[in-house]
N, C-alpha and C positions, 0 to 999 in steps of 0.2 A: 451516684453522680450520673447524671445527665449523657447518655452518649451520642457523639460529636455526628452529625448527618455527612456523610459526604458526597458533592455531588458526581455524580456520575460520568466517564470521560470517556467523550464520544468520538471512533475513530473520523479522521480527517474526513470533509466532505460529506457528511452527515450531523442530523441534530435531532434532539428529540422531540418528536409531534406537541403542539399546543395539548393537545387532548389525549394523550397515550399514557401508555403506564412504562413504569420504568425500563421495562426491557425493550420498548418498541422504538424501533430508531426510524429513520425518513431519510430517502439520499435525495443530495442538494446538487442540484448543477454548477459546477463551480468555472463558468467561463474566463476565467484568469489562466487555467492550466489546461485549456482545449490547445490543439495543435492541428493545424490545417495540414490536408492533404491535398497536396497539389502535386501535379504529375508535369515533366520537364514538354511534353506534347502539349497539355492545356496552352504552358507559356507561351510555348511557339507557335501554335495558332492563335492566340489570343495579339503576339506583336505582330504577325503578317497580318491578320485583318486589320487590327490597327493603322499599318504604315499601309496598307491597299486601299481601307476604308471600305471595302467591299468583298464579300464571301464568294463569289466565284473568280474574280482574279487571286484570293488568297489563295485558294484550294487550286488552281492551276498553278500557280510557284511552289507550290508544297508537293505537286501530284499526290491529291488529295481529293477529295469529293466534298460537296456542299455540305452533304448531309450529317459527313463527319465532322469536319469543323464546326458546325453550328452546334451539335452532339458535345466537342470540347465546349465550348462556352457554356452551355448550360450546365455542364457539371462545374464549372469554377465558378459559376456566377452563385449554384447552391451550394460551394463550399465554403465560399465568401460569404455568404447571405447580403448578395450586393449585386446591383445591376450595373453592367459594364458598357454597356453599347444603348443607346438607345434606334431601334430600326427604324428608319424611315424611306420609304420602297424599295429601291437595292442597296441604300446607302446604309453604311454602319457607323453611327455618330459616338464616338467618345461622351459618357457623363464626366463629373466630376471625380466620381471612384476610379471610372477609367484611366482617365488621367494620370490621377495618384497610381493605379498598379501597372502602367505602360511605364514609368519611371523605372519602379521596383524591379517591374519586369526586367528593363535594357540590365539593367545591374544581374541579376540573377544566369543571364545567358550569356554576360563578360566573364562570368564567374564559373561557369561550366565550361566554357570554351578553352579558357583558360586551363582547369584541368585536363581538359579533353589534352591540349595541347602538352601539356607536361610531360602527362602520362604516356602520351605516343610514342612507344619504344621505337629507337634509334634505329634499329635493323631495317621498319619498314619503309624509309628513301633509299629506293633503287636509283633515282634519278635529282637533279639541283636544278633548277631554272633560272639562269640570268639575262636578263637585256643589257645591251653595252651599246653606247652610241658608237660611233664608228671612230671619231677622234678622239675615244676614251681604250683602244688597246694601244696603253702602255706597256713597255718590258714591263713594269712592276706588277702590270695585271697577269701577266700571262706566266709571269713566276711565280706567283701566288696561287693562279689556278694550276699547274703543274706541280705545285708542293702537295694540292688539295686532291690532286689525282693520284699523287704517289701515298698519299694517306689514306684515301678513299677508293681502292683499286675497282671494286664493285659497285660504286656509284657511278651515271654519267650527267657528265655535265652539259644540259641543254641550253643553247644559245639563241638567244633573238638580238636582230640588229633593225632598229626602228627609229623614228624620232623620239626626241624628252619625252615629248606629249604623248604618244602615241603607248612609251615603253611606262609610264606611270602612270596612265591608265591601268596597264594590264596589268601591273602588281597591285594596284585598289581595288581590281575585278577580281583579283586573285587567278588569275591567269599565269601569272610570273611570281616566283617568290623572291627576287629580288631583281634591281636595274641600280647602274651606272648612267646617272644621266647628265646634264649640260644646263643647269641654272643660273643666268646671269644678274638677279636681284642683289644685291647687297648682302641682303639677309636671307639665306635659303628659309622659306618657313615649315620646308619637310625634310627628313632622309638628313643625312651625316657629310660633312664635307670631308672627301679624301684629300682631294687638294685643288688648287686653283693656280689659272694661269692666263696672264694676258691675253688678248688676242691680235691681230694684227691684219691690216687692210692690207691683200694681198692682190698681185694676177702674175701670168705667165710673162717668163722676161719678153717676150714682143708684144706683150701689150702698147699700147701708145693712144693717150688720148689729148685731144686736145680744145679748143675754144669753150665755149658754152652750151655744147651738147648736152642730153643726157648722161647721167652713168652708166655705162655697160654694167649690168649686176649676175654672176652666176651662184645661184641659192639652190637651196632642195626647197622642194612645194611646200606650201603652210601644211602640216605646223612643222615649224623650224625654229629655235630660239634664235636662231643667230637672223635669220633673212627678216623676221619682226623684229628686232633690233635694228636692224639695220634701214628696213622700211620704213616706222616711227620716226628715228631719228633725222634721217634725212628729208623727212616730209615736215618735221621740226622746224628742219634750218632751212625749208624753203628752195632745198637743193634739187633739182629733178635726174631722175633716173630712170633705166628702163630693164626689164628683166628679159635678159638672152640666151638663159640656160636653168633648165627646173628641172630637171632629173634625178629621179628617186633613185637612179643607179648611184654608188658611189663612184665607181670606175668611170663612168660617164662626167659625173660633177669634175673629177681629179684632172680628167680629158680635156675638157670645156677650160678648165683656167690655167692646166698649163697653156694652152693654145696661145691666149693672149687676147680671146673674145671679150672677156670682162673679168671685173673684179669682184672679191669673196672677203669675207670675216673668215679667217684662220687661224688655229694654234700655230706656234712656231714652226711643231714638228711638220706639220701639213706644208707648211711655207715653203720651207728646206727643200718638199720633194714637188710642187708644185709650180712654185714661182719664186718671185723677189716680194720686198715690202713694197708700198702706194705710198709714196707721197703726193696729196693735192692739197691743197689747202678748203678744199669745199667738204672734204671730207671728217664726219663728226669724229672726237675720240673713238677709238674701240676700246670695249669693256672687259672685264676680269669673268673667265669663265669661271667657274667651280663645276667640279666636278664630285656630284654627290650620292650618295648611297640611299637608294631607296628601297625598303623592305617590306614584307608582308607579313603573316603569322603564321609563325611554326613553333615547336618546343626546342628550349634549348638543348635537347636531346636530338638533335636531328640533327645530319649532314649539312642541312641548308646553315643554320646556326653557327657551326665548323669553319663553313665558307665566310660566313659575315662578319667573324670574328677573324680570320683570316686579314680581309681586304680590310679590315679597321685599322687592323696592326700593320700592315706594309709600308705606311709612309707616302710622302709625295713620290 
C-alpha cells in the first residue's frame, strides 16, 4: 500500500518557499498583527501643533523646543507610515490622515486624563478652590462648607468672590475647581442647579422717583448677569435709565442702594438688608435667578469631589 504524503505544517507567519526543499521555511510579514508604537509625547505634540497650527507656538505652550517637536512628528509619522501635516513656510496644514488621527488623538488624551485623574490619590489636595458669587453665601452654603472642614481638617478651603462670568471663566481655565454662580436662562446649559430664586427690583426705603426721568440704576460693572438683564430689558421696552453706582466693591454696591440713589435686581435676602421692593410700572418683570454649580476636573478621589458632592446634597 501506497503511503499517504502528508503535507507539512508550517508554524504561524511562515510558508514554504516556491523553490525550497522541504525543510526550508520563509517568514512572511503578517501586517494584520503589527502593533504600533506610539508614545503619550508624540500625541501631545502632535494635538498642540495641531490646535497652534504652527511649531514654534506649539513648542512655547509645551516649553518645548522646535527641534523636538518636529523630532516627535517624524517619528509617528514613520510609525504610522503616514504623512500628518503637510509644511507650508511656518504653517503646519493637516492632511487627510491628519485629520483622522487629531480625532483619535482628542479620544486617546480624554482617556489618559481620565486615568491620570482617578488614580490621583486623595491625600494629595492640601487645598479645594471655590468661587461663590456674593448673593450665593447662603446658611446652607456655609453649613456645608463647615461639615466639609470638619471632615477634611487638613484641607483648606480657598475662596474667590468674582462675577458669573468672571468665576466660570476660571473653572474652564482651570484656575478654580469649582464656582457657585448666578445664571438667569431658563435652561442653564452648564454646571448643576442648586436652587433658584426670584429676584426682585429693589432701592433704599428713601428712594423716591418720580415723572419721566431716567432710572436711577446701582449695578456692579459688566459682566454682571443681573445689570445685562437689566440693561437688555429695559432698552426692550424703550424705557430710559441711567447708571449711578458701578462698584466692584460689594460694601459699596449694599451702601449705594440702601442710600436711596437708585435701584438694583436683588434676592430677597439682599432686599431684607438693603431696601424695600420697587413698584413702577415702567419697570420689566424680574427674573428667576439659579443658582448653579460649576465644576472642573478632578478624580472622584479627591477632596474637591467630597465637596461637590456635598453641595449637590444640601438642598435649596
Amino acid at each position: 500500500m501506497a503511503a499517504s504524503l502528508k503535507a507539512p505544517c508550517w508554524p504561524i507567519g511562515y510558508r514554504q518557499p516556491a523553490q525550497a526543499g522541504a525543510g526550508s521555511m520563509q517568514r512572511v510579514e503578517d501586517n494584520s498583527m503589527r502593533r504600533f508604537n506610539i508614545s503619550t509625547t508624540m500625541v501631545r505634540s502632535f494635538l498642540e501643533i495641531a490646535n497652534q497650527g504652527n511649531v514654534t507656538r506649539a513648542a512655547s505652550r509645551l516649553n518645548s523646543t522646535q527641534s523636538t517637536l518636529s523630532h516627535q512628528i517624524q517619528k509617528l509619522e514613520t510609525e504610522l507610515d503616514a504623512r500628518l501635516f503637510d509644511r507650508k513656510n511656518n504653517a503646519m496644514e493637516k492632511t487627510p490622515d491628519g485629520d483622522y488621527f487629531h480625532l483619535q488623538a482628542n479620544k486617546i488624551v480624554q482617556i489618559l486624563d481620565e486615568i491620570d485623574l482617578y488614580f490621583r490619590p486623595r491625600r494629595a489636595s492640601k487645598s479645594v478652590s471655590i468661587g461663590i458669587v456674593n448673593d450665593c453665601f447662603k446658611p446652607g452654603i456655609i453649613s456645608t462648607i463647615n461639615a466639609f472642614n470638619r471632615a477634611f481638617p487638613d484641607v483648606t478651603v480657598e475662596f474667590k468672590t468674582e462675577s458669573s462670568a468672571k468665576l466660570a471663566k476660571r473653572v474652564r481655565d482651570g484656575e478654580i475647581e469649582m464656582a457657585i454662580v448666578r445664571d438667569l436662562s431658563e435652561t442653564p446649559q452648564a454646571g448643576e442647579i442648586l436652587w433658584s430664586e426670584p429676584l426682585i427690583w429693589a432701592g433704599g426705603p428713601a428712594y423716591k422717583h418720580g415723572g419721566d426721568g431716567p432710572l436711577p440704576l446701582v449695578f456692579f460693572p459688566d459682566p454682571c448677569v443681573y445689570r445685562r438683564y437689566a440693561l437688555d430689558t429695559l432698552e426692550a421696552h424703550d424705557v430710559p435709565y441711567k447708571i449711578v453706582s458701578d462698584s466692584g466693591s460689594w460694601t459699596l454696591f449694599e451702601r449705594a442702594l440702601r442710600s436711596g440713589i437708585g435701584i438694583s435686581l436683588v434676592t430677597s435676602d439682599v432686599c431684607k438688608v438693603c431696601g424695600v421692593d420697587i413698584v413702577d410700572p415702567r419697570l420689566p418683570p424680574a427674573p428667576v435667578a439659579h443658582a448653579v454649580l460649576l465644576t472642573g476636573k478632578f478624580s472622584n478621589k479627591t477632596a474637591a469631589h467630597d465637596l461637590v458632592e456635598r453641595l449637590k446634597g444640601m438642598g435649596a
